[in-house]
C-alpha distance (Angstrom), angle and dihedral (degrees) to the residues before:
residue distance angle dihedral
X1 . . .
X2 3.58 . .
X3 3.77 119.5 .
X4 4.23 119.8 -3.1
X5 3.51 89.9 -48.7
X6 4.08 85.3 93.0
X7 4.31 92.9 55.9
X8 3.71 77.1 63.5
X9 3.31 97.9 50.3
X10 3.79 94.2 47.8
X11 3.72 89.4 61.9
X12 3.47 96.1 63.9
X13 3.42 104.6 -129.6
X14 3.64 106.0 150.8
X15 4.38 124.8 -134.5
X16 3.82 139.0 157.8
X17 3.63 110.3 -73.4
X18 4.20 98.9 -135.5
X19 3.71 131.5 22.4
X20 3.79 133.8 -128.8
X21 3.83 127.1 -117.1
X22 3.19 89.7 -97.4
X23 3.65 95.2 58.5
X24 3.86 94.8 46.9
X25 3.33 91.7 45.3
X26 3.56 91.9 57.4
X27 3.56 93.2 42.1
X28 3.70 92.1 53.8
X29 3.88 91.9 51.4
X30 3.96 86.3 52.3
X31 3.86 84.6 57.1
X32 3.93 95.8 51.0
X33 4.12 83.5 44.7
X34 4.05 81.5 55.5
X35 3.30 96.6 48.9
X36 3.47 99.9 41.5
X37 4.37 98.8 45.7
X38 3.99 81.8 55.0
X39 3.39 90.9 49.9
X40 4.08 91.8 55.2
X41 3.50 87.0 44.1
X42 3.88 90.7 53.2
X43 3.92 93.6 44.7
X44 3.42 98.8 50.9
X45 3.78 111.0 91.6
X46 3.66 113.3 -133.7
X47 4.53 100.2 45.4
X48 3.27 95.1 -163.2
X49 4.09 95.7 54.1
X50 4.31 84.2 53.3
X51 3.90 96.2 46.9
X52 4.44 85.6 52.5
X53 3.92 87.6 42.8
X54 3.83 95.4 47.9
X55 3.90 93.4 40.0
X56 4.08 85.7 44.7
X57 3.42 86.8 55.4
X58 3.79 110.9 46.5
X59 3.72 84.3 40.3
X60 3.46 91.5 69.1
X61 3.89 85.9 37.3
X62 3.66 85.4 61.4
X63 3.37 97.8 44.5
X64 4.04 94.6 58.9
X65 3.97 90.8 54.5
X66 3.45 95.8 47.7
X67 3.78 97.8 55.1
X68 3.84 81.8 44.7
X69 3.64 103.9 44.6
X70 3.98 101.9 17.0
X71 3.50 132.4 -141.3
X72 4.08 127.8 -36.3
X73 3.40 116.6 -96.5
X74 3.80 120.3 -99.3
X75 3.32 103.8 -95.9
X76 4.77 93.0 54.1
X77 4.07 80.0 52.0
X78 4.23 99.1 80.2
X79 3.76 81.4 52.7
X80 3.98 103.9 40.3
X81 4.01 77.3 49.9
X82 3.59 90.7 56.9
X83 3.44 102.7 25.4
X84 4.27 83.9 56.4
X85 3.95 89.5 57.7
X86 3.32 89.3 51.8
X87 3.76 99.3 53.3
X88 4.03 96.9 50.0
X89 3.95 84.2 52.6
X90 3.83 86.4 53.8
X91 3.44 97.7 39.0
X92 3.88 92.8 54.7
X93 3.92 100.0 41.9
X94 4.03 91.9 47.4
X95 4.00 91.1 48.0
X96 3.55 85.9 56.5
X97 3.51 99.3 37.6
X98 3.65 84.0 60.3
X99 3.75 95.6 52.9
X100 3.70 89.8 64.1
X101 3.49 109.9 20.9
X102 4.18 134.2 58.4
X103 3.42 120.8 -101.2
X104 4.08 88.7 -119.7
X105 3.93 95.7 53.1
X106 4.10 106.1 41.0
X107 3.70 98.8 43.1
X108 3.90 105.3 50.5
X109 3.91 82.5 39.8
X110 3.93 89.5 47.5
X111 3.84 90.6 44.0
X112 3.37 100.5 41.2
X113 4.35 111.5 44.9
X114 4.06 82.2 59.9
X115 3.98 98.2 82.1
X116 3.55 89.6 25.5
X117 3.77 91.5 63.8
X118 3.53 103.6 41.4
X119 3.28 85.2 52.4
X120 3.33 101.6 55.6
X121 3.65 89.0 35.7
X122 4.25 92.4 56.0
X123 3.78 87.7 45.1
X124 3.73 92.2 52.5
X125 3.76 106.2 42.9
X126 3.75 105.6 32.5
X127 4.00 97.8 31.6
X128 4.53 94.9 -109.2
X129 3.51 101.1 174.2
X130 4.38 115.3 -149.4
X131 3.21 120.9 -137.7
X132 4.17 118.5 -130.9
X133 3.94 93.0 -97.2
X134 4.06 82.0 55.4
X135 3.33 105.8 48.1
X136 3.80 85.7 49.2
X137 3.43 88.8 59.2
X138 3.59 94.8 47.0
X139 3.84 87.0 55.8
X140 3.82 93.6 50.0
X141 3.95 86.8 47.1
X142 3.53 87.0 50.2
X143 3.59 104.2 44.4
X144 3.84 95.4 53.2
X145 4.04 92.8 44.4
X146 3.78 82.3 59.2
X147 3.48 96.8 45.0
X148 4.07 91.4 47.8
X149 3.94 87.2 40.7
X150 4.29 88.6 54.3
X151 3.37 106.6 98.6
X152 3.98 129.2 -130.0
X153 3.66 112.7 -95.4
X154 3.47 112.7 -74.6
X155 3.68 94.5 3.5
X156 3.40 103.4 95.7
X157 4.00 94.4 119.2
X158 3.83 96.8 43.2
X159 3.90 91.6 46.3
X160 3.74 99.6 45.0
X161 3.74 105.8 80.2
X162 4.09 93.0 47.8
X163 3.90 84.2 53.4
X164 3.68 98.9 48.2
X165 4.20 84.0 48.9
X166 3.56 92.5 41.3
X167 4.16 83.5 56.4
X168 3.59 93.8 42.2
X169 4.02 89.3 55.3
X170 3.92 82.4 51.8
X171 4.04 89.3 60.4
X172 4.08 92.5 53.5
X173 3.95 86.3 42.5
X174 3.51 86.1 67.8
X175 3.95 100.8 38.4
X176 3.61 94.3 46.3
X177 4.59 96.3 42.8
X178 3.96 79.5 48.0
X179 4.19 100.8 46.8
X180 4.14 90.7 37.8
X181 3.68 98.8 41.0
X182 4.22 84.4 62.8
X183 3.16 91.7 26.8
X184 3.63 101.1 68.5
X185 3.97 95.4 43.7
X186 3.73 85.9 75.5
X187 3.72 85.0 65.4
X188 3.80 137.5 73.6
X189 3.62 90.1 -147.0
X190 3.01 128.8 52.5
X191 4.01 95.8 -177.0
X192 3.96 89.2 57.2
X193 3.72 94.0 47.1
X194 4.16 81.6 57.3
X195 3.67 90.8 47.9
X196 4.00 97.4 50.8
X197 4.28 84.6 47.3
X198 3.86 99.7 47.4
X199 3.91 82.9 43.2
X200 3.62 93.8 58.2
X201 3.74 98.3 26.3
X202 4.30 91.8 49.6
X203 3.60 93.9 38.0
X204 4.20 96.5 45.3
X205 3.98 82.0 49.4
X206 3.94 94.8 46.2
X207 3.71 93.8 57.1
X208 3.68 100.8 40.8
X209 4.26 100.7 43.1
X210 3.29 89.6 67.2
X211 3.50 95.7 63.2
X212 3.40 78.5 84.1
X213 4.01 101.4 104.5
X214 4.37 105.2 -113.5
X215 3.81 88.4 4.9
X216 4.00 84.7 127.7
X217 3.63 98.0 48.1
X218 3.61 92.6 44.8
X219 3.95 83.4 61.3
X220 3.67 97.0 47.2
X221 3.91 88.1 46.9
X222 3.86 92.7 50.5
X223 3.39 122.2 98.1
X224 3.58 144.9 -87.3
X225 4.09 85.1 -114.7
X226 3.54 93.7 44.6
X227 4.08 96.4 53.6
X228 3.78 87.1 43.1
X229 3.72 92.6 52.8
X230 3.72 86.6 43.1
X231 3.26 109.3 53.1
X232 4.00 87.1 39.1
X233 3.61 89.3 62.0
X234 3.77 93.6 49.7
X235 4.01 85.2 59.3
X236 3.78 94.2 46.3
X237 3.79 85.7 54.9
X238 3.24 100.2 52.8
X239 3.59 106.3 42.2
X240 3.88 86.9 40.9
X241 4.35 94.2 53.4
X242 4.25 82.8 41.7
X243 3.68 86.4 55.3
X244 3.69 90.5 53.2
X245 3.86 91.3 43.7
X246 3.34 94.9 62.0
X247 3.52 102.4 40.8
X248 3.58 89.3 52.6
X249 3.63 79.2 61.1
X250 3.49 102.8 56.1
X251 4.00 105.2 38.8
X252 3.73 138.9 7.2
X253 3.22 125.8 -36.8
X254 3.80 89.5 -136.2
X255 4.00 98.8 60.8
X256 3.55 90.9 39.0
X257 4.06 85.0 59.4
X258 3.21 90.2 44.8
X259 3.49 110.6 53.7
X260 4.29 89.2 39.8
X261 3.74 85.3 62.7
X262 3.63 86.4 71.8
X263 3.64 79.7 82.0
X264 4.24 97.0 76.7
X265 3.87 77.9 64.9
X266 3.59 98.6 53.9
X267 4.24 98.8 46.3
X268 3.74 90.0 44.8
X269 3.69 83.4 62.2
X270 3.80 86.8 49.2
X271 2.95 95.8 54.3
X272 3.76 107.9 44.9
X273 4.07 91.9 41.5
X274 3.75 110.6 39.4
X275 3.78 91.2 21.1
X276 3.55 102.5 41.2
X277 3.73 94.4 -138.4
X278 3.46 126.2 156.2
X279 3.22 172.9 -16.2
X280 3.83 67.0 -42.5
X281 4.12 92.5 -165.6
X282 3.84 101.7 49.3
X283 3.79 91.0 46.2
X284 3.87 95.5 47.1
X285 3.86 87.0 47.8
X286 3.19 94.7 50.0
X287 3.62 102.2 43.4
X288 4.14 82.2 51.9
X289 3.59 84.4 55.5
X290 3.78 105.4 50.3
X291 4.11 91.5 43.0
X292 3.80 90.8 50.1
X293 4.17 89.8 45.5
X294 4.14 87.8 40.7
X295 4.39 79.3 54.3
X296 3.48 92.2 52.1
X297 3.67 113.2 34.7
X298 4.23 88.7 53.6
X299 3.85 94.5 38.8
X300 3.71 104.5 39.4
C-alpha cells in the first residue's frame, strides 16, 4: 500500500491494476502541464494577481462543462464538498509559498512530503508494514525533501516561512489526491466531475482574493503579458488536474501518482533555467531524488 493509494483500496472500489501507453502518456503530459501552470504562476510578478487570473479562468472553464455536462451525481458530492475545502486551503498556502519561496524549492517539497506522510502516517497508526524496495524509497523521498528543505547559507530566516508553506501545501496534496481519487469513481465522467470542482474551487477563490484591498486594480493595471500568462495558466491547470481525474479513473491510483511525480523534475528545471534559481545542482538532484523515491514507494 504505500502512500494514500491504500485508503482507496480499503474502500473497495474496484479499477484496472496497470495502465496503457496511452494512459501514461497522458498522464505524463498532465505532469509537464503541472509543472509548467506553476511555473507561469511563479514568473509572473505580482502571485497573488496569477492565482485570481488562473482561478478566474478555470472558473469560467468550469462553468462551460457544467451547463454542458451537469452536476455529479449524489453520491461524487460528499467528496467534491470535501475535496473543494481542500483546494482553497491549497490554493492559498501555495500562492504564498510562492511569494517567498523559488519555484525549484517549494514545489518538489510541496509535491513530494504528501506520499511520504501518509505513508508514514498508515504505517504508524494502523501497523502497514513496507517492504525493503519501500522503505528505500521512503529514504530517497526523504533525503531530497531535506535537501530542498536546507536552506541557502545564511538564509535560514528568509527561507523558512516559504518552506513551512511549501510543507503545508504537501498536507492538502495528500487530502485532496485521496478525497478526488474516490471521489470521481462515483461519477461517469470524470471531465464533469472536474468541471463542478474548478467551478466551485475558481469561483470560491474569485470572490474571496479580492478581499485583498487593490487586488482588482492591480489586475486591471497588469499587463497584457501578465493576463496572457494568467489566464494560460488557468487552462494548463485545468486540463492538467482533468488529466489526472480521469486517469485516476481508469487505473490505480498508485501508478497514476507515480508517474505525475515526474513533475518535481520538470519545475525544478523551471526554476533553475528560466528562473535562474538556485543552487541549481542540489535542487535538480534532489527533485530527481524525491520523484524517483515518490515512483518507488507507491509502485513497489
Amino acid at each position: 500500500m504505500p502512500g494514500g493509494e491504500g485508503l482507496a483500496l480499503a474502500a473497495g472500489l474496484a479499477r484496472p491494476s496497470s495502465p496503457t501507453l496511452a494512459v501514461a502518456a497522458l498522464v505524463l503530459l498532465a505532469a509537464a502541464l503541472h509543472a509548467g501552470w506553476n511555473a507561469l504562476a511563479k514568473a509572473i510578478g505580482d502571485t497573488l494577481v496569477a492565482f485570481w487570473l488562473i482561478n478566474a479562468t478555470v472558473a469560467a472553464t468550469g462553468a462551460v462543462l457544467v451547463a454542458l455536462l451537469g452536476l455529479p451525481p449524489g453520491a461524487a458530492l460528499p467528496f467534491l464538498a470535501g475535496s473543494l475545502l481542500i483546494h482553497v486551503g491549497y490554493n492559498l498556502a501555495l500562492l504564498n509559498a510562492y511569494r517567498v519561496a523559488d519555484l525549484s524549492q517549494a514545489y518538489p517539497l510541496a509535491r513530494g512530503v504528501a506520499p511520504l506522510l501518509v505513508a508514514v502516517v498508515a504505517t504508524i497508526t494502523i501497523g502497514e508494514r513496507l517492504g525493503v524496495a519501500q522503505v528505500l524509497g521512503l529514504v530517497a523521498v526523504a533525503g531530497g525533501l531535506a535537501s530542498l528543505g536546507w536552506p541557502t547559507r545564511g538564509a535560514w530566516r528568509a527561507e523558512r516561512r516559504g518552506i513551512g508553506l511549501a510543507l503545508l501545501t504537501g498536507l492538502a496534496i495528500a487530502g485532496y489526491s485521496i478525497t478526488d481519487g474516490l471521489g470521481v469513481r462515483h461519477d461517469p465522467s470524470a471531465l464533469g466531475y472536474a468541471g463542478a470542482l474548478f467551478l466551485l474551487e475558481g469561483g470560491v477563490l474569485t470572490i474571496v482574493l479580492p478581499l485583498r484591498r487593490g487586488l482588482l486594480g492591480r489586475v486591471r493595471g497588469a499587463g497584457g503579458g501578465a493576463l496572457a500568462g494568467g489566464v494560460a495558466a488557468g487552462e494548463l491547470s485545468f486540463v492538467a488536474y482533468a488529466l489526472v481525474l480521469w486517469a485516476q479513473s481508469k487505473v490505480a491510483l498508485a501508478t497514476v501518482s507515480a508517474l505525475r511525480e515526474t513533475s518535481v523534475v520538470m519545475a525544478a528545471l523551471f526554476g533553475v533555467v528560466f528562473l535562474g534559481e538556485g543552487p541549481a545542482r542540489r535542487r535538480l538532484l534532489a527533485a530527481l531524488s524525491v520523484a524517483a523515491g515518490v515512483a518507488v514507494l507507491v509502485v513497489a
